[in-house]
Each structure stands twice: as C-alpha cells, then as structure tokens.
N, C-alpha and C positions, 0 to 999 in steps of 0.2 A: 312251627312258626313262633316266631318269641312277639308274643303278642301278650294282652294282659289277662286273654286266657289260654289254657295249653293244648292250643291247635294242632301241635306236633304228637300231642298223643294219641288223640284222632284220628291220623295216618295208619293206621293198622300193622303200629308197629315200626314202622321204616325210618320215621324218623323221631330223632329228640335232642332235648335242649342239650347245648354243649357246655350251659351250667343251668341249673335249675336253680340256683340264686340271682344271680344275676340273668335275667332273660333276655335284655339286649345282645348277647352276646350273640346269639340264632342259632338256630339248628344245625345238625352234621346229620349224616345218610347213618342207620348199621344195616347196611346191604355195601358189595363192594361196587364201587362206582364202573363205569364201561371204560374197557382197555381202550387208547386211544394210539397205539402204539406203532401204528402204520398209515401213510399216507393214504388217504380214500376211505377211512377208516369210519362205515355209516354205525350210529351208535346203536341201531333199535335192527341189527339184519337178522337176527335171531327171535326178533320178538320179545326181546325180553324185560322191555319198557312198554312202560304204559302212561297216559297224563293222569295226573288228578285233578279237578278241579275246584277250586276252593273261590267261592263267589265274597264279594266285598272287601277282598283282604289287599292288600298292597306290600312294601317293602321297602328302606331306604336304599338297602344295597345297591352300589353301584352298576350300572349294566354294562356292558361291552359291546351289545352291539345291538341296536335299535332299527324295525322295519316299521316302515307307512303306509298305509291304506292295506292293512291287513283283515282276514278276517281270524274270526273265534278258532276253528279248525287248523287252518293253515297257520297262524302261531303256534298250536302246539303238536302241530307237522313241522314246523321249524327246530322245535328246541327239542322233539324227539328223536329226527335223525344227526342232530348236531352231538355229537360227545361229550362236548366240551359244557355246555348247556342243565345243566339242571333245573332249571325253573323259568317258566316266562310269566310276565304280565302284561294282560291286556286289557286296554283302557275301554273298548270299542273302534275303536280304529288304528292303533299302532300296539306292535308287538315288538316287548324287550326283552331280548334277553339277558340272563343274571349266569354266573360262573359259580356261585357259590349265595348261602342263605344265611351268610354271616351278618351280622349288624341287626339293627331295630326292624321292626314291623309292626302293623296295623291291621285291622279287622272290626267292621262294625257296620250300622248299616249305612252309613252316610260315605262309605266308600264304594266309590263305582266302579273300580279295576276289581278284574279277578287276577288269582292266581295259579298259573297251571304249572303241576309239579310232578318230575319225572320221577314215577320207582320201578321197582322191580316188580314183575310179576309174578303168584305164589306158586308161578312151576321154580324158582328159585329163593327159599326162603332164608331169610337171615342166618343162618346157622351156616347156609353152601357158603354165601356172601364172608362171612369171614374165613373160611377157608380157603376163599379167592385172595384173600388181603396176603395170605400169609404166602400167596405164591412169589416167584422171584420176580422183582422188576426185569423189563427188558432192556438187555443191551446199550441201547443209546439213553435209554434215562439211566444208567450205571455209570456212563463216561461222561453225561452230561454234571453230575451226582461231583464225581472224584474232582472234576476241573473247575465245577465250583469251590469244594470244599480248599480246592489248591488256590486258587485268588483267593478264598476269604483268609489262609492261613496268612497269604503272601501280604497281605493288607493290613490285617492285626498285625504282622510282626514289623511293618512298618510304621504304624502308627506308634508302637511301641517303644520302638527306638529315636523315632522323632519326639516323642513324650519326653524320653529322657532325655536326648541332647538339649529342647527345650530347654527344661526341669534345671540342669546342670549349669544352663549359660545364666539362665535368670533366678536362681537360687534365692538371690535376692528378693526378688518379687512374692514368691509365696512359700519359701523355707523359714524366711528369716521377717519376723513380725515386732516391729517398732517397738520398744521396751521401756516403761519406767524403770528404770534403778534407782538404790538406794548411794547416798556418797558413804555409806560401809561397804555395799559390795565394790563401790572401785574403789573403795581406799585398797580392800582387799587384793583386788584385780592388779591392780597398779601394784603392791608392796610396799602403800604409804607415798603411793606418787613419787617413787622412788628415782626412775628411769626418764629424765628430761629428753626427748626427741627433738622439740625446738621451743623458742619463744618467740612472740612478736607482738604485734598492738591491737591483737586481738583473743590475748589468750596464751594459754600453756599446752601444750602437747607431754603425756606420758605413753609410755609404753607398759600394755599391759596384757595380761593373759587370762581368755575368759572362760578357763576351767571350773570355777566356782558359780559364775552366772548360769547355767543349767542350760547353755545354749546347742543347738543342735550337733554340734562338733564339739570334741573336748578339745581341750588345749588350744583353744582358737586365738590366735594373736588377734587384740585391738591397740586402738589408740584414742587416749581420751583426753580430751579435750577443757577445757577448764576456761570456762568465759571471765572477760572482764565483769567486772559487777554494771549491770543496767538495770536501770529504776523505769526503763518505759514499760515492760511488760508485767502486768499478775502474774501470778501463779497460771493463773486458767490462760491467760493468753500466748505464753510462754509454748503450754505444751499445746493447744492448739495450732499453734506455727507451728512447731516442730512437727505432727502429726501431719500437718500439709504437707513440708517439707520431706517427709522422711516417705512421701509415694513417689517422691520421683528416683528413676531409676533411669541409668543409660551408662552404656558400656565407659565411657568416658567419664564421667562422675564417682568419685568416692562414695562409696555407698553407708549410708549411714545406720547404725544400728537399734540407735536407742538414744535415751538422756536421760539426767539427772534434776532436778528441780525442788533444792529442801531451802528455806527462807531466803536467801539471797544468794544461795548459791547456784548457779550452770552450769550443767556440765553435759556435753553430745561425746555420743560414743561410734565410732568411725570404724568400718574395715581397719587394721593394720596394713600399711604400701611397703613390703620389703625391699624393695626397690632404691628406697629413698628420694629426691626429690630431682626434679628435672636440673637444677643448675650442679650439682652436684656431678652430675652426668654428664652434663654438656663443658664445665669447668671446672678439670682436675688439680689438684693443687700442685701440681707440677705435669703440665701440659707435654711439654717436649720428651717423657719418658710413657708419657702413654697416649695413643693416636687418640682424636675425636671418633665419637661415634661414626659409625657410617652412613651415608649420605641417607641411602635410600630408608636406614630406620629413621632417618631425621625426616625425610619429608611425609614418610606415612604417619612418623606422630605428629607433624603439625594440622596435619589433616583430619587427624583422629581429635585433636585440642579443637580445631575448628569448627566439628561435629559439636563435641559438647557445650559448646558456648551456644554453638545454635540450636540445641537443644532446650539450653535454661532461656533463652531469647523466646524461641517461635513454637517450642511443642511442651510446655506447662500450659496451665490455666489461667496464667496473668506473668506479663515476660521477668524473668527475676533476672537482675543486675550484680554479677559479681563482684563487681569494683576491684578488685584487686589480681589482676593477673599476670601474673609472675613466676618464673621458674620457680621460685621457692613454694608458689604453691599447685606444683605440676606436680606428681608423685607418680612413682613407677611401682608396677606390682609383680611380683615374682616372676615373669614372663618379659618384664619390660615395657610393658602394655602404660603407656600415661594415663593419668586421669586427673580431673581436676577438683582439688581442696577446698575447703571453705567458701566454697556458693551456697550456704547457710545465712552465712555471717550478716552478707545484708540483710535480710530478712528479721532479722532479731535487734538489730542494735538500730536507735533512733534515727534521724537524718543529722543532726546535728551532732550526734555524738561518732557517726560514721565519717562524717565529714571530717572530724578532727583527726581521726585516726588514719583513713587514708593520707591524708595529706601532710602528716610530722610521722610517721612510721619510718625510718630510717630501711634503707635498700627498697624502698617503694617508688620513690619520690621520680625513678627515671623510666618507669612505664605509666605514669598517671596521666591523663591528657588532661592540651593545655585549660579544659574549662573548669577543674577540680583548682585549680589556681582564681578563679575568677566568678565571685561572689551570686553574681547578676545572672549567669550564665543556669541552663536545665541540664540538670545530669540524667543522660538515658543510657540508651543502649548500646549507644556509640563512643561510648569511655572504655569499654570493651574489648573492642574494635582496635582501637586507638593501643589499648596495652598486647592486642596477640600480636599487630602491626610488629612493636616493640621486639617480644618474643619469636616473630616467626624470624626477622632481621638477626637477632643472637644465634639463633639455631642453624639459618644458614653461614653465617660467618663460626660461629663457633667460638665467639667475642664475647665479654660483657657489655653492654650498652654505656656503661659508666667510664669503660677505662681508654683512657687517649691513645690514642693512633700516629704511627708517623708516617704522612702522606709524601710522596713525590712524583705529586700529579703536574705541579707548575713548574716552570722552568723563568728562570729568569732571561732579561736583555739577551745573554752570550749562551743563552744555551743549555746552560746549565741548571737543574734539578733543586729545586726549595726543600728543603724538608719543614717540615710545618707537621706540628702538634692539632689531628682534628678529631671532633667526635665519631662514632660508628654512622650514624646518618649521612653527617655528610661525605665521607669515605669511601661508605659502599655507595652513595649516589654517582659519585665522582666517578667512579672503579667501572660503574653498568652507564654512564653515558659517554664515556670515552670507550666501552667495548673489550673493557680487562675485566671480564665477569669470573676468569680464572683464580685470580688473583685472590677474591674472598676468602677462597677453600684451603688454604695453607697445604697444601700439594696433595689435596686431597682425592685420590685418582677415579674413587665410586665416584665424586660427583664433577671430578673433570671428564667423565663420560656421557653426561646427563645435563652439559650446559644449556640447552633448553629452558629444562627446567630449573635448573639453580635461577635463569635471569629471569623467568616468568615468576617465583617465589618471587622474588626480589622486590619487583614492581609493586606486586600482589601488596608486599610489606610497605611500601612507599606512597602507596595508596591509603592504607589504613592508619598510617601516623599523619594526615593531611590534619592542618592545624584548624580547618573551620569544619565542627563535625556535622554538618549539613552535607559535605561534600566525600562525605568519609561512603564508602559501601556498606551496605548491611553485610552480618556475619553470615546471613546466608547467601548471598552475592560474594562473599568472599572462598566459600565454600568452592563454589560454581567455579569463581576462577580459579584454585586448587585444582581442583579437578581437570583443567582443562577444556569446561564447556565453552569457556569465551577465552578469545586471545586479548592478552592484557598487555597495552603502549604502555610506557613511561610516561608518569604525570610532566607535562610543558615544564614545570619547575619544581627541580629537585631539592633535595634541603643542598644549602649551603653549608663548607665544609666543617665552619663553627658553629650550624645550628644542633640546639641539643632534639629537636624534632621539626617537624618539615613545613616546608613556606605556608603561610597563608595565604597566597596567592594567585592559586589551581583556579583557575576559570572552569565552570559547570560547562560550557562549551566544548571542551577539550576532547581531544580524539582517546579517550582515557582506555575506552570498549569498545573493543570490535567481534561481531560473531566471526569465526574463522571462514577468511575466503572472501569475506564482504568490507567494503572503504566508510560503510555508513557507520555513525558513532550511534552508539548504544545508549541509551537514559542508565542509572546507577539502580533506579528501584527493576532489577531484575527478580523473575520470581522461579 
C-alpha cells in the first residue's frame, strides 16, 4: 500500500511499491495475476487466492464497481471470485471493488474502511508466479494486442501528416517569427534598394533577397517596404503596432515578416507576391492580344478578397480599416492566389496624415467613398466596402473604373441608338437593368455560362458602391451574398450613366434581400 508507512512489505512478500520514491504511485502484485481468459472464467477455482485483511486502511483508487448492504465476508467473496478484482474496501456496509492498487492510500486509526486484498497462496510462491508471466498470452488478447497497435499506428500517422499539411499552410504563424532588422541588413537584402517594385503615397516598395537575414529558407525573396516619415509614433510605439500587427495571419493577407525602426526611419518587411498585382492581371497593356482572366478564377478571387477584408473587419481584436483598396494593392502569389497589401498602413500613420494621403494619392481617388471627400462625415468600416464594391465591378467587367465607356443603351425619337460617353457604374447598371448582363464580359464564354452569377456579382457590387454608407452591407454580409446564402435584387436606383458612383437615394425599405424562395425583405445587418 503506498501509504506513509510500507504496508506493501507486510504482505509477505506479494506485493511492493511500483516506486519506492515516490509512494503515491501504489503497489503492483510479484505473483502472476489470474488468467481471465475465458468466458465464466471463476478467479479463486483452484484455490489459489486468498483475502488479506488490512483493517483502517482505505484508497483513492478509482473503483469499478461498487455493492450495498454488504457484509464483511461476502465483499471479499466478491472480489475473490471476480478475476478481474484485486482488492475491495469495505466501509461496514458497502463493498468496492478496485481493478488495480495504483494511486495514493491511507492507513491509520481514524480510518474506518478496511481493505481486503487478493494474493496468492504459498502453494504458489513468487518464483512459479513469474514463470506464469512469462507464458504466452492467449489468442484473443494477441489479436486484440496487433489491432490496437494497428489503430494506434493508423492515428499517429494521421496526426502526422495533418501536423504537417498544418505546419506547411500556416508556416507563417510559427516558422516564421516578427523580426527587428537593422537598415544595413536591408540595405544589404535590397542591393542598396536597388530594385523599385512600386511607388505610392504611402512608401517605396524594393525587391529583395533574404539570404543574408538567417531566415528559415535561403534565398527567400522579400519585399520592403520604406514608410513615408511619421512623427505620430516613438520608437517603442512604432514597434509595438507592428508587433500587434504582424499576429495577424489569414490566407488572404500578405504576410508580414519583420521591420525596421532606426531614428526616423520605417521600414516593414513583407512576403515577396510573384504574381504581381491584381490590375496588372486584370488590365494588360494590350488587352485584345491576350484574353482576361477566366471568369471562374475571377469570381473565387473576389471572394477570397472579401474573405480577407472580413477578416481585418470581424476576426482581429479591434476591426482594422484598410482604406485603400485597390487592384494595385491586391497582389498575386506564385499560385495566383490574391492577397491583400498594405492593411498595415492604417494602423501606423495618424488620422490626419492618412486622410491626406488617401485622398490626393493619384490612381486612388476612383475607389475612395464618397465620405473620405467630406470633412463632417466618420470613416469606418464601410469605406471598405464601398472600394471592393468598386473592385469587384472591374473584375467582373474586366474595365478600369476610371476609363469612359461608349453606351448604346438610349435610342433617340426615330429609333435610332445614342452613343454616349458613360462611366463603368453607370454602364454596367444600365447593361443588368435592361437584362444585357452578357454584354460586360467582352465574349467572355467561362462567364457567358455562369450568367447567374456574373448578375448576382453585379448587384453584390452595386450595393456596396451605395452613396450613403449606413445603407451599404457589411463585408460579412457581402460575403454571404458572394456565396449565394441570400439572393441579392437590384438596388430600386441604379447609378446613373454619368455617376462616377451610385445614387444616394436607395431607400432602407427596398426589397434589396431576399433569403432564397421567400418575397419577405431581409434587414442588411445579416449575421
């Protein structure tokens, strides 16, 4: 008994501690236990058990299977012809019995259970007892034996390979650990910021190679980033956003690597996207010698963009605001897989100094919504919104948002066809309320097969460029209707063919959502 003194020695032998250091651990038999090997199988038919009785003592071990209104005898007439049974305790009226002597016990006078404990008796002394052990198990505990050891093999080596598909998709998450650098090791990385990838009003983009940074992959292409100079952050605050910043992770996000931070200088260090950027992709500098993308990669990546927006939105720790969304900062990764750039950006640079630069940033100015234009107005989460609106409307048409259009939706007195000069809003609005939804696709056949869904994008887009952003949907209601959980009407009032974005005029009434199958309109806050 693993008690505080060694009761197990007492037994005459039969039993002892299974550590004599640690005594919680309890006792094991050296006799061999009774074969239990056959149904009916009475443990004492030979005689060959006996109880002992150990008064005061008790056990924490778990019991298995407990009798009431027993007496003294008859409990350990219980647990002698039970096999399975090593030891009972009884209290004075209920007999337990216990499978095994493993865990703590007690002994003393202030305990009123005894405990009766099965050994062998000295027509079989420990000596036979181990040369019982060393007989062969029988039969069904041999097949029982192989077909576990066959699931556990079959389990580990699933678990193992799910480790690593894991391991592989999110590498990010715990291969690759947030890094100060020095602006020598990317002067070095860069080759003197040699390799310009882009510019814009938020920074410099190099192309560099992070052979020298001792990172987990040699030769690891990056890209780094070179902040304009801002005076809102310290040192210490600086890398504290960053450090926030740099846990979030999602398939759809550039992943970020590390940063830079020596007196006034910023610098974040980013995945390399070989891919290059979503407008590059979607508008080749000579269109008519090479087709648009295909439809169906166009609508899995707007859905994949829609994903990560609603990510930085609803599953961070406080919703971060990209402000700037834009093909140019959509980027492709070796696979073609989108992700989105500079959802940093906010985060670091003031409100006033953000403001200026979204809004005089040249190639910005035609996915901003309209409240970044208007002083009085709260920028949330629905400026967002408002620019993938923009984005998802390019990607279906395969247009720039900026560049004019020649419509021949009106017809004059005689019949005859206006050509008129209009923006992409109100073009495609014109094109999906007259029921030419073909027309977008510039004979595009993947998605002349799929006009369903080309008009329900559409909508999708026409909703989210809606000019009052109270009436805009959330990015995870936008989600939803991507997906096809709700079927999505055309907003009552479409942009007009000169509007550079859409009426202000959408009544909250409006039959905008409908779940499929059902005439009742839907509230917008869907969850």
């Amino acid at each position: 008994m693993a008690t505080a003194t060694s009761d197990a020695e007492t037994w005459d032998g039969w039993y002892s501690f299974v550590d004599a250091q640690l005594l919680y651990r309890g006792c094991a038999p050296a006799f061999a236990p009774p074969r239990c090997d056959f149904v009916g199988d009475v443990a004492n038919r030979s005689g060959e058990f006996v109880i002992t009785k150990l008064p005061n003592t008790t056990r924490t071990a778990s019991p298995y299977k407990v009798y009431s209104y027993t007496a003294e005898e008859q409990c350990g007439d219980l647990c002698l012809n039970d096999c399975f049974c090593v030891a009972a305790l009884f209290d004075g009226t209920r007999c337990t019995k216990m499978a095994s002597l493993t865990g703590a016990g007690r002994h003393g006078s202030n305990v009123t259970s005894k405990a009766l404990i099965k050994v062998r008796t000295n027509s079989t002394p420990p000596a036979a007892a181990a040369v019982a052990r060393r007989r062969a198990p029988p039969l069904p505990y041999i097949l029982l034996l192989d077909f576990s050891a066959f699931l556990l093999l079959a389990a580990t080596t699933s678990l193992v390979l799910l480790h690593r598909r894991i391991r592989r998709r999110n590498s990010s998450d715990h291969d690759m650990v947030m890094r100060l650098f020095t602006r020598k090791e990317l002067y070095d990385a860069t080759n003197g910021f040699q390799r310009l990838l882009g510019r814009g009003g938020f920074g410099e983009v190099y192309h560099g190679v992070a052979n020298s940074l001792h990172l987990h992959s040699p030769d690891t292409d990056i890209a780094v980033k070179k902040l304009i100079v801002s005076n809102e952050y310290t040192e210490r605050e600086f890398a504290n956003e960053v450090q926030s910043i740099g846990r979030i992770h999602h398939r759809s996000l550039v992943r970020m690597i590390g940063y830079c931070k020596e007196r006034k200088q910023r610098m974040l260090v980013f995945e390399f996207m070989p891919g290059g950027s979503l407008r590059s992709f979607l508008f080749h500098q000579q269109p008519q010698r090479r087709p648009p993308p295909p439809w169906t990669w166009r609508a899995e990546a707007a859905l994949a963009i829609a994903k990560g927006i609603e990510y930085l939105h609803e599953g961070c720790a406080s919703p971060i605001i990209h402000c700037d969304i834009k093909p140019d900062n959509i980027l492709l990764d070796d696979k073609n897989n989108p992700k989105i750039a500079d959802f940093v950006i906010s985060r670091l640079l003031g409100d006033e100094q953000l403001h200026t630069t979204v809004t005089n940033v040249r190639g910005t100015r035609g996915y901003i919504a309209p409240e970044w234009l208007h002083g009085d107005r709260r920028i949330d989460t629905k400026v967002d919104v408002y620019s993938f609106g923009v984005v998802l409307l390019e990607m279906i048409c395969c247009r720039r948002c900026q560049d004019p259009i020649t419509s021949q939706l009106h017809q004059d007195d005689n019949g005859d066809c206006d050509d008129d000069t209009v923006t992409l809003f109100g073009w495609a609005a014109g094109l999906v309320s007259h029921g030419r939804v073909e027309v977008l696709l510039r004979s595009d056949d993947d998605a002349a097969e799929d006009l369903e869904r080309v008009e329900r994008f559409a909508r999708v887009a026409f909703w989210c460029i809606v000019h009052n952003p109270s009436l805009r949907p959330t990015i995870h209601q936008v989600v939803r209707m991507l997906e096809g959980v709700v079927e999505v009407h055309a907003p009552p009032h479409l942009p007009s063919y000169t509007d550079s974005s859409s009426s202000s005029s959408i009544h909250t009434d409006s039959p905008a959502l409908r779940p499929r199958g059902s005439s009742c309109p839907v509230e917008l806050d869907l969850i």
